[in-house]
ROVEXTI-831545 format. One record per residue (C-alpha): residue number from 1; chain; residue in one letter; x, y, z. Coordinates in steps of 0.02 Angstrom, whole numbers, plus 32768, in hexadecimal, padded with zeros to 4 digits. Example, Ala and Ser with C-alpha at 12.3 -4.5 7.8 and 13.67 -1.06 7.14 Angstrom:
2
PT num cadena residuo    u    v    w
PT   1      A       A 8267 7F1F 8186
PT   2      A       S 82AC 7FCB 8165
//
This chain:
450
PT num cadena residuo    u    v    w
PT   1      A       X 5BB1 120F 2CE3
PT   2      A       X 5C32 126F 2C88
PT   3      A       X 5BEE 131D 2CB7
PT   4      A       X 5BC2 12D5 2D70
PT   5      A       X 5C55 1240 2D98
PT   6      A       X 5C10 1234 2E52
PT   7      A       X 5B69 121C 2E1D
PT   8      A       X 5B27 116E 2E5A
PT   9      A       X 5AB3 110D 2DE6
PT  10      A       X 5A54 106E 2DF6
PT  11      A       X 59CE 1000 2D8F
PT  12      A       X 5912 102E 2D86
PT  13      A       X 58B8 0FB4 2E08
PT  14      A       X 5808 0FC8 2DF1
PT  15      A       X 57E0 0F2F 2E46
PT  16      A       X 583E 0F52 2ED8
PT  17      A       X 57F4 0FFC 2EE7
PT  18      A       X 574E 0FB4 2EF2
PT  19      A       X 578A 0F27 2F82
PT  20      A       X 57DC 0FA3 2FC8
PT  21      A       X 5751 102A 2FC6
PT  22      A       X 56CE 0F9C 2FFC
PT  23      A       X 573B 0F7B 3092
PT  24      A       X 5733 103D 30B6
PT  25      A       X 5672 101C 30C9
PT  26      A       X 5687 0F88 3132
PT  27      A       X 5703 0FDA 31A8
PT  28      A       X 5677 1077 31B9
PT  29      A       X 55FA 1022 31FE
PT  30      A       X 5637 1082 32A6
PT  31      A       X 55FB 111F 3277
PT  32      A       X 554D 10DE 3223
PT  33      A       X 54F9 1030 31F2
PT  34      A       X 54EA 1079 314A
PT  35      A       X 556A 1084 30E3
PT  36      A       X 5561 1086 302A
PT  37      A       X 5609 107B 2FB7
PT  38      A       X 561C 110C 2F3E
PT  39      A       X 5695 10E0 2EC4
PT  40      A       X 5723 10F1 2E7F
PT  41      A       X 574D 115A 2F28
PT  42      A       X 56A2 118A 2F8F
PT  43      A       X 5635 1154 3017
PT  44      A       X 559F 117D 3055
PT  45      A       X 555A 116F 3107
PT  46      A       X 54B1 1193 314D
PT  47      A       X 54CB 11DE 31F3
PT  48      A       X 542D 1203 3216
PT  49      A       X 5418 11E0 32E2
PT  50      A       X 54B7 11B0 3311
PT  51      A       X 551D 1250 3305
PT  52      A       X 54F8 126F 33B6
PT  53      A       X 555B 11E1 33DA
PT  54      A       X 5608 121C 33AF
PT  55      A       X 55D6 12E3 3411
PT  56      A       X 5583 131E 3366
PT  57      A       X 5598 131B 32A0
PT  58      A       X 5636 1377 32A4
PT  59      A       X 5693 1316 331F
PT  60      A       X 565A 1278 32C9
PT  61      A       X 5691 12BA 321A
PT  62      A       X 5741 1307 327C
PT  63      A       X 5743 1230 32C4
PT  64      A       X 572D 11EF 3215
PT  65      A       X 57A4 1255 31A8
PT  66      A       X 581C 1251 3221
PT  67      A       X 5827 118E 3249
PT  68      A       X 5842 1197 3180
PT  69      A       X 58C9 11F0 3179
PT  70      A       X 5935 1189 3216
PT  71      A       X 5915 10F9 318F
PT  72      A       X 5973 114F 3104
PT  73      A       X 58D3 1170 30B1
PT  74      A       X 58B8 123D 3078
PT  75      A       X 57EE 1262 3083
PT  76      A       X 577E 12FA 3067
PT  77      A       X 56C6 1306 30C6
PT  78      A       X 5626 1350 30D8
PT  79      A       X 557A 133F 3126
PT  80      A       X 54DB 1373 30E6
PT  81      A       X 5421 134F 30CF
PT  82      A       X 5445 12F1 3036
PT  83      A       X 5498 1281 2FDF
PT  84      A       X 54C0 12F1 2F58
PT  85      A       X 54F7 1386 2FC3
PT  86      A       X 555E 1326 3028
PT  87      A       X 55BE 12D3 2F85
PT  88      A       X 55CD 137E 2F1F
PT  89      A       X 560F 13E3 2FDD
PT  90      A       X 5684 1355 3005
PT  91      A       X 56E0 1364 2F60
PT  92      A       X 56B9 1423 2F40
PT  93      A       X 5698 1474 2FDB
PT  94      A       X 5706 14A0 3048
PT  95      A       X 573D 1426 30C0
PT  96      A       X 56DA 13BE 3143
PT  97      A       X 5639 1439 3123
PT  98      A       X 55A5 140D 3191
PT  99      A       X 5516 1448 313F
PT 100      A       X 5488 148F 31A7
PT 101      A       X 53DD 1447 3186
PT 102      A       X 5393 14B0 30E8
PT 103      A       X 5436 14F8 30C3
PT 104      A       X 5460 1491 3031
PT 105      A       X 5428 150F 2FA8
PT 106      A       X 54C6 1593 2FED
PT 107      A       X 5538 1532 3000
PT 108      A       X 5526 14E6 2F61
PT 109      A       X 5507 1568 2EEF
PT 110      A       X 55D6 15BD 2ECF
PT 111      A       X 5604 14FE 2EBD
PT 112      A       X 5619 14D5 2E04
PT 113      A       X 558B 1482 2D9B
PT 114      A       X 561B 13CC 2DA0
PT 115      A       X 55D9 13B1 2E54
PT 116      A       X 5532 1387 2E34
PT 117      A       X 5577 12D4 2DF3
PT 118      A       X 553B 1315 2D3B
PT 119      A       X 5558 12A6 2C9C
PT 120      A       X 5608 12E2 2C58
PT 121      A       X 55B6 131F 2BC0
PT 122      A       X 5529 137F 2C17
PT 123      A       X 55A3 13D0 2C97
PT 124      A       X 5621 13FC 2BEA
PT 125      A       X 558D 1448 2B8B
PT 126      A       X 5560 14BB 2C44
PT 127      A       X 55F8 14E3 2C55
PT 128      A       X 560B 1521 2B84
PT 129      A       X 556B 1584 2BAB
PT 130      A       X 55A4 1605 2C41
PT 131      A       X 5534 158D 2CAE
PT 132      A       X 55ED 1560 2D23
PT 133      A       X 5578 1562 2DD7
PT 134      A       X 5502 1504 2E2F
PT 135      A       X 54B1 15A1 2E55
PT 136      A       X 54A0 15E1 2D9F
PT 137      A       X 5457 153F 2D63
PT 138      A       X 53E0 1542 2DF3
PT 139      A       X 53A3 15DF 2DC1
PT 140      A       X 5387 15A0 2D2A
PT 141      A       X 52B8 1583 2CE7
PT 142      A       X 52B0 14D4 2D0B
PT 143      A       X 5234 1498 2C67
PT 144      A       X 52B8 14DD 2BFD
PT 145      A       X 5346 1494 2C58
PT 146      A       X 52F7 13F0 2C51
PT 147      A       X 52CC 13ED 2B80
PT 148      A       X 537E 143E 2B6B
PT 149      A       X 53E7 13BA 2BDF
PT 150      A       X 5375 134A 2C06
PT 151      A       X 530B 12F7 2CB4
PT 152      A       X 53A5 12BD 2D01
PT 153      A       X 53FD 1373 2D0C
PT 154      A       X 535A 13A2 2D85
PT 155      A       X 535F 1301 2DE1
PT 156      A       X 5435 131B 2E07
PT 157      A       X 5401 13BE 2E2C
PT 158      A       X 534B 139F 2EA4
PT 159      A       X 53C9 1313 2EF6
PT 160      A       X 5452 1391 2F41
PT 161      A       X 53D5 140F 2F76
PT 162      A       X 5376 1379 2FDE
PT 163      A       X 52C5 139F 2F64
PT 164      A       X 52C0 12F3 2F3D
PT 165      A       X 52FB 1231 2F87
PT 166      A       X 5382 11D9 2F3A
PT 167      A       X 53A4 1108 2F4D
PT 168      A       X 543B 10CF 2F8F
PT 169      A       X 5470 1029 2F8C
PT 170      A       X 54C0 1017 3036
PT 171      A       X 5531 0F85 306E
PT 172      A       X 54A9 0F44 30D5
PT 173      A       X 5400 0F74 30F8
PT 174      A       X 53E8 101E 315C
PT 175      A       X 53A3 0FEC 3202
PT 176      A       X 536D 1044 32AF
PT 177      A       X 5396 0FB8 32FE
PT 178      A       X 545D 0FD8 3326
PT 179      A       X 54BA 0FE4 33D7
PT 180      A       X 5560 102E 33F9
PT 181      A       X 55E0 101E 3471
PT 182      A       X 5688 107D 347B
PT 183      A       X 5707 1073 3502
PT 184      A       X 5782 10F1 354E
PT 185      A       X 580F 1075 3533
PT 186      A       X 581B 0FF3 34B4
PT 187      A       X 57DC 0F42 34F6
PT 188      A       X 5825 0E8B 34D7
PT 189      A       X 5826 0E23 3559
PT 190      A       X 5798 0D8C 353E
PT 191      A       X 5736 0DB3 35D4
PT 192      A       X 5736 0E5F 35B0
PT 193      A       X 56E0 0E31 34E5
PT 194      A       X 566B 0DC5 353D
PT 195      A       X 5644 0E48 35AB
PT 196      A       X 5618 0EC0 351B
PT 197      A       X 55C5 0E3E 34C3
PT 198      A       X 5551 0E41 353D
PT 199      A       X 5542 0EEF 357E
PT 200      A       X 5510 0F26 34B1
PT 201      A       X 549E 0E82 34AB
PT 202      A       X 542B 0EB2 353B
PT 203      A       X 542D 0F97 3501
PT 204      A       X 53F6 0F4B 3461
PT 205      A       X 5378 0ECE 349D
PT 206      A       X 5342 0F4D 3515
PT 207      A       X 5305 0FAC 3485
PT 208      A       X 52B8 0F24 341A
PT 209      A       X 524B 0EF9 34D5
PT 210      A       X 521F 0FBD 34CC
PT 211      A       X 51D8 0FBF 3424
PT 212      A       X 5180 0F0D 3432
PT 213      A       X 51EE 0ECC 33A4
PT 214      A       X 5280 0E32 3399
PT 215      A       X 52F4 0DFC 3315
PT 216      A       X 5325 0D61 32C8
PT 217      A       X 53E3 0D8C 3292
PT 218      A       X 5463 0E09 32EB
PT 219      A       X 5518 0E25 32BE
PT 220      A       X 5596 0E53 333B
PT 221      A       X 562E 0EC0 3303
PT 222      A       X 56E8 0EDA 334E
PT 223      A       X 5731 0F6D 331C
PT 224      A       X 57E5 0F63 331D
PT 225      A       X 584D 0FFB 332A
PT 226      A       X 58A1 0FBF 3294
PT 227      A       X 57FE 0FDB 3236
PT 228      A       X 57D4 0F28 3218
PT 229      A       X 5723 0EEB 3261
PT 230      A       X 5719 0E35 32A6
PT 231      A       X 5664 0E14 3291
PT 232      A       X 55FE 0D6F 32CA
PT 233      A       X 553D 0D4D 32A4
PT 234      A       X 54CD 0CEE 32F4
PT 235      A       X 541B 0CBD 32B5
PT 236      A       X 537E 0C86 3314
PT 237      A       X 52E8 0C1B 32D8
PT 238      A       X 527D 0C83 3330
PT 239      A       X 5278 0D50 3343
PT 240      A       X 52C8 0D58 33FC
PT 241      A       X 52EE 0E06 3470
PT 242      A       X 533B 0D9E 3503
PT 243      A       X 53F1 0DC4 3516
PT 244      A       X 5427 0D2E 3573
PT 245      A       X 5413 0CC2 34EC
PT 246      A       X 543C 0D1C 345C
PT 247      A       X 54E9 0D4C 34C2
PT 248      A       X 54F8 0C90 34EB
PT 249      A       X 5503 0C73 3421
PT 250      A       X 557C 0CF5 3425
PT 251      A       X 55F6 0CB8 34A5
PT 252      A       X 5647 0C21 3457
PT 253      A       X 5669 0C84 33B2
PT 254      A       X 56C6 0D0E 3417
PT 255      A       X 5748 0C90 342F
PT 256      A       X 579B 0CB3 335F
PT 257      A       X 577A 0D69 337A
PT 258      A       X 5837 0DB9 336A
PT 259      A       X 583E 0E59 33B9
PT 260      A       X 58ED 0E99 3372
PT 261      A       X 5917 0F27 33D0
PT 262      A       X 5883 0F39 3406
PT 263      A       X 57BE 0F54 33F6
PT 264      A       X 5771 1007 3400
PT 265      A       X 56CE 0FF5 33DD
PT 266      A       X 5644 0F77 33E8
PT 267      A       X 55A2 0F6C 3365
PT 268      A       X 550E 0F1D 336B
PT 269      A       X 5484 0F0C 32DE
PT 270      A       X 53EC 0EBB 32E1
PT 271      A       X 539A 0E6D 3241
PT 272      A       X 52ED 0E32 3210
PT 273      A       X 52A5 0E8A 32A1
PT 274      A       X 51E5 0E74 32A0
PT 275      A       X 5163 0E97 3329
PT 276      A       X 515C 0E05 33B3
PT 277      A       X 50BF 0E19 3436
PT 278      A       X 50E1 0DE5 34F1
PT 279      A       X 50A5 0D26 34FD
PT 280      A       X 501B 0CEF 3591
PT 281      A       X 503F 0C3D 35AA
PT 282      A       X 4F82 0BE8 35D8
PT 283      A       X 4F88 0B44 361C
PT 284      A       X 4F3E 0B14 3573
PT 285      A       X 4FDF 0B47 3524
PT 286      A       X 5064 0B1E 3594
PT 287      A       X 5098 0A85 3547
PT 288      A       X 5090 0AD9 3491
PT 289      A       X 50E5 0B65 34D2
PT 290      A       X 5185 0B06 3539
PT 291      A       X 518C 0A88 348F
PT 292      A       X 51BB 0B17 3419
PT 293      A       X 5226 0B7D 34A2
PT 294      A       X 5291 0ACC 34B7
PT 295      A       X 52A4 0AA6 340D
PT 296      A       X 52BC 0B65 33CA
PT 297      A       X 537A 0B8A 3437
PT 298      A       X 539E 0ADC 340A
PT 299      A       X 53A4 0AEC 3356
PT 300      A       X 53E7 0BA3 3370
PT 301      A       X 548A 0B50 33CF
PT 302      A       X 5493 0AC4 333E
PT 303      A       X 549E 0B43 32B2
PT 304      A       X 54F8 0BCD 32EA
PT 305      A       X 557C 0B50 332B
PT 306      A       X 5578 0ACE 3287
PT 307      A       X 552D 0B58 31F1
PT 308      A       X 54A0 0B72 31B4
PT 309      A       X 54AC 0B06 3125
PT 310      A       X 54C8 0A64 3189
PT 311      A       X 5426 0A88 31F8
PT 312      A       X 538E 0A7A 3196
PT 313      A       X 52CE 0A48 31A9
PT 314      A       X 5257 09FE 3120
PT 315      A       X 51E1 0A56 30E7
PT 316      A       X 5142 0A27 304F
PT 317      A       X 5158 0A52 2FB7
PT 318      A       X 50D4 0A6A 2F23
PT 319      A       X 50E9 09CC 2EB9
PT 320      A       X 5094 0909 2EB0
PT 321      A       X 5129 08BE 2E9E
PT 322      A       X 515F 086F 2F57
PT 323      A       X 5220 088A 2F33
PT 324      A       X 5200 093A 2EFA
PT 325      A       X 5170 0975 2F87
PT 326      A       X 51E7 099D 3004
PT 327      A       X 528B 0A23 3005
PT 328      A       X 52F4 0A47 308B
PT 329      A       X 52DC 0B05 30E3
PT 330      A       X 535E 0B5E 314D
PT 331      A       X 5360 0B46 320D
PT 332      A       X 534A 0BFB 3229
PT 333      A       X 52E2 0C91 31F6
PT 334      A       X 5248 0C8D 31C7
PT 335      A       X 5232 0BD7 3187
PT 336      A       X 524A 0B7E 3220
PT 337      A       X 51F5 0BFF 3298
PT 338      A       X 5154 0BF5 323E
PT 339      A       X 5165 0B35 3242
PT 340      A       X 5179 0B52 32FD
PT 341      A       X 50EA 0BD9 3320
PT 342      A       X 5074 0B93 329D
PT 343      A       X 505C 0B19 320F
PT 344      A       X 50B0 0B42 315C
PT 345      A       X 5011 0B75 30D5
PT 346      A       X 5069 0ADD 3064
PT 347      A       X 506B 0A4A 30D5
PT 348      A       X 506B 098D 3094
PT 349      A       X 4F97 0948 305E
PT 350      A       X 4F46 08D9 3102
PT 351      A       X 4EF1 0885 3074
PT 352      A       X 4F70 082B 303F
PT 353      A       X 5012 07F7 30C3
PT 354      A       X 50B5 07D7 309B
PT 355      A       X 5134 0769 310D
PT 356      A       X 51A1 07A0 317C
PT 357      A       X 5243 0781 3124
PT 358      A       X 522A 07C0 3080
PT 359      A       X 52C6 0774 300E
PT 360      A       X 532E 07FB 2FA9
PT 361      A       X 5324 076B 2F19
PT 362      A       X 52B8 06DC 2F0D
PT 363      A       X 5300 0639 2F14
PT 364      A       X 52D1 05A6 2E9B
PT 365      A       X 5280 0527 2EE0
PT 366      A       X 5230 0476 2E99
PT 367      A       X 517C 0461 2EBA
PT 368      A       X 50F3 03EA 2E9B
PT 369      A       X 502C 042C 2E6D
PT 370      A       X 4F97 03AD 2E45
PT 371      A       X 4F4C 041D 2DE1
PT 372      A       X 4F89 04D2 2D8C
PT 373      A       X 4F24 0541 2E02
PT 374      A       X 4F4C 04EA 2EB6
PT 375      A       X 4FDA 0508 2F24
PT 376      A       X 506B 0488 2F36
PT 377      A       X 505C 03E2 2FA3
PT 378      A       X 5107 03E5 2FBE
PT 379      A       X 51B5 0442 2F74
PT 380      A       X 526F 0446 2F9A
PT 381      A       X 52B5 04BD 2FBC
PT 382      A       X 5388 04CE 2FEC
PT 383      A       X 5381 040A 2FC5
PT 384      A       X 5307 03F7 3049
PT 385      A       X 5241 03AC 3041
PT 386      A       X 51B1 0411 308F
PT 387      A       X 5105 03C2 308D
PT 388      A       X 5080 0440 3094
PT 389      A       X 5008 042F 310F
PT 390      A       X 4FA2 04CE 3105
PT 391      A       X 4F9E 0551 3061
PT 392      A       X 4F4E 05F7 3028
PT 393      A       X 4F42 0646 2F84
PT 394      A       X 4F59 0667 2F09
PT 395      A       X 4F69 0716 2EFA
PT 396      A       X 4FB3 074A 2E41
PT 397      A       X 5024 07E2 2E1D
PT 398      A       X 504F 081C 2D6A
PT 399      A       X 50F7 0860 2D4B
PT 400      A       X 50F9 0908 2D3A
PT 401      A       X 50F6 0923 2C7F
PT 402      A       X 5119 09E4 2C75
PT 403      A       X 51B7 09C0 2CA8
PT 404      A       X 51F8 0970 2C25
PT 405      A       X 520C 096A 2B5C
PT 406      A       X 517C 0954 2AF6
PT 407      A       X 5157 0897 2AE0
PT 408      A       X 51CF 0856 2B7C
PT 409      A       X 513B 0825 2BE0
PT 410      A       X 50F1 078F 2BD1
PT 411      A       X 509C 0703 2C2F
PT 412      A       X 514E 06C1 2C71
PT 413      A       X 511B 0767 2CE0
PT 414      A       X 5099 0735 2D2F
PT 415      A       X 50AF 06FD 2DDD
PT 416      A       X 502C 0694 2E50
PT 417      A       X 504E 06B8 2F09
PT 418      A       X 5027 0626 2F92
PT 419      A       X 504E 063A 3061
PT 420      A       X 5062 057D 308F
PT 421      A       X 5081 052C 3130
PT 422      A       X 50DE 046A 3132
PT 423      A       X 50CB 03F4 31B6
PT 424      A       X 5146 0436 3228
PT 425      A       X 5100 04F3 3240
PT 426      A       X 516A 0563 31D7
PT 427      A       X 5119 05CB 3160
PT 428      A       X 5157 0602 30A8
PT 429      A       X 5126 0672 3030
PT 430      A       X 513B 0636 2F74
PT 431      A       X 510A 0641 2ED3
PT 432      A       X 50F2 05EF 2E2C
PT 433      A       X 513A 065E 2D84
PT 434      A       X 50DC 0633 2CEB
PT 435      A       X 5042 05DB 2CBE
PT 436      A       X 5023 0524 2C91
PT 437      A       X 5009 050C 2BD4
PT 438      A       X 5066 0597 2B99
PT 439      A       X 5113 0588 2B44
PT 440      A       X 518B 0588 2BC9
PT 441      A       X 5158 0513 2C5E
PT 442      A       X 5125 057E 2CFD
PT 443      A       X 51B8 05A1 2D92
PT 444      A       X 51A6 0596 2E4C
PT 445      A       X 51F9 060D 2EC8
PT 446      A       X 520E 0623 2F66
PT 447      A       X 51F4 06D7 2FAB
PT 448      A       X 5205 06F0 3065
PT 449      A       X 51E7 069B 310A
PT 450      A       X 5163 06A9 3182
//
């Protein structure tokens, strides 16, 4: 500061890099639906089949950079056939370099040996050796370069010239199934969102009808000309192409959408996209068929509108215990469409029926047996009398002694199921805890209704 007195300074922020960076990949969804963060100051988009889209790779490079810099932000770019080439061109190259295909090997080989995203200490020792270039260390006999600097020198280097694949961890999963829709002028009005809603809903469900596939999940994007993205998701219980009810989900959240100064483009990505036949409704099947198309936009409606979380169905789980044989399974995806289209593989034993109301606790209850084995004559229950009048059982479940310390499970555990019926109709399911004769006198519960 003394040599430079205008020189403006300011704290590290590593943390707000990274937000900031990871709202960099958020805001380039435009240009590609995959978009992996780079950091401390990269991304990386696959373009592949969607450069057409913006009147070719240079013109959507051009777009990008220069959106960048009307936000205050200074950026350097490249396209390649790789990963690799595109990082080392982009920050050695010159400027906004489109490689073409099988070109990566020149246009590499003046930039120095640092743009091969080397190990500091591998690109030091190069550089010590005369070995500055990518060229010169591609000339290089590879078995030697590999026992001298090790595997990952030829896998850096096999990377930028496109000889080999490289994993990327992208924001979200790479999919084919993406719209886009860009307007002349920027759009706010709520008609005119609803209208794009729409218009992007049926190109991309056009597509998924094409290829004999639907989707369970899709996720609509505003793109503000601020750079921010207002995006809403809707979920299905069952994989669906038709547009007028997915953009029926869509319409009430367009209400919260704020457009700021306007929106520029419009994105649409589908998710979970699986193949879905064309369905021939036999009279056989009619009722199945109107059942499950009823009940399926229903709960699509009730948990895109109240969450996921709050909508849920139960499903059978692996255990003996009643209280701990059933977990609750989300509304949508896969869970509920296969309890709609077909049976879960786990489902609850015919053999032996539980009520209707299953109880998240059992509730104590006083009972009276004539004799150890036989169900109860009567019991109260919430200070009121039932006489039975018709019983089964009883059917006896163990706790489930894996689950807890050696030595905690004892007889106490044991429960003795009946289903009884007292002289006015209602049913109950209960249970006696213990057995008679042992040191603690046995317990009775009731467990559920019906």
């Amino acid at each position: 500061m003394a040599l430079v007195p205008e020189l403006d300074t300011a704290d590290a922020d590593p943390a707000g890099d990274l937000a900031a960076l990871e709202a960099l990949v958020l805001w380039c969804v435009r240009y590609s639906p995959a978009v992996a963060a780079d950091p401390p100051d990269g991304l990386l988009l696959d373009v592949s089949g969607v450069a057409h889209l913006w009147g070719g790779e240079a013109a959507m490079l051009d777009d990008l950079l220069e959106r960048l810099a009307r936000q205050g932000i200074p950026a350097r770019g490249a396209i390649a056939g790789s990963a690799g080439a595109a990082w080392a061109l982009a920050r050695g190259g010159e400027d906004r370099t489109v490689a073409p295909p099988g070109a990566e090997a020149a246009l590499l080989a003046p930039l120095a040996v640092t743009t091969l995203r080397l190990e500091p200490q591998t690109a030091a020792q190069l550089v010590r050796l005369g070995i500055a270039r990518v060229g010169q260390l591609a000339a290089l006999p590879r078995d030697q370069l590999a026992r001298r600097f090790g595997q990952g020198t030829l896998t850096r280097l096999d990377q930028a010239l496109a000889r080999t694949e490289e994993a990327l961890i992208f924001q979200r999963p790479a999919t084919p199934w993406f719209a886009r829709l860009a307007f002349a002028e920027p759009i706010s009005a709520p008609e005119d969102l609803t209208r794009a809603s729409r218009d992007i809903v049926e190109r991309l469900c056009a597509r998924l009808a094409a290829e004999g596939r639907a989707a369970r999940r899709f996720e609509l994007a505003y793109h503000r000309l601020d750079g921010r993205a207002e995006r809403r998701i809707v979920g299905l219980s069952l994989p669906g192409r038709d547009p007028k009810p997915i953009a029926r989900l869509f319409a009430p959240m367009l209400e919260t959408v704020d457009p700021g100064f306007g929106i520029e483009v419009v994105t649409l990505a589908a998710e979970d996209v699986e193949a879905l036949s064309e369905r021939q409704i036999a009279l056989a099947s009619v009722r199945e068929v109107a059942v499950a198309d009823g009940l399926a936009p229903l709960v699509d409606r009730l948990a895109n509108r109240l969450g996921e979380a709050r909508v849920w169905r139960a499903a059978a789980f692996p255990s003996h215990i009643p209280e701990r044989a059933v977990v609750r399974k989300t509304a949508l995806g896969a869970a509920l469409g296969a309890a709609l289209a077909s049976p879960d593989a786990q489902t609850w034993s015919k053999e032996r029926p539980r009520p209707v109301r299953l109880f998240a606790r059992p509730e104590p209850i006083e009972a009276t047996a004539p004799i150890p084995d036989d169900p109860p004559v009567f019991f109260r229950w919430r200070g009121r009398i039932r006489r039975v009048r018709r019983a089964e059982g009883p059917e006896r479940l163990a706790e489930e002694w894996w689950r807890r310390p050696p030595g905690e499970t004892g007889v106490a555990d044991v429960r003795d199921y009946y289903r009884v019926e007292d002289d006015t109709g209602a049913r109950y399911w209960l249970f006696r805890a213990g057995l008679y004769g042992a040191e603690e006198p046995p317990k009775w519960w009731l467990h559920g209704l019906g």
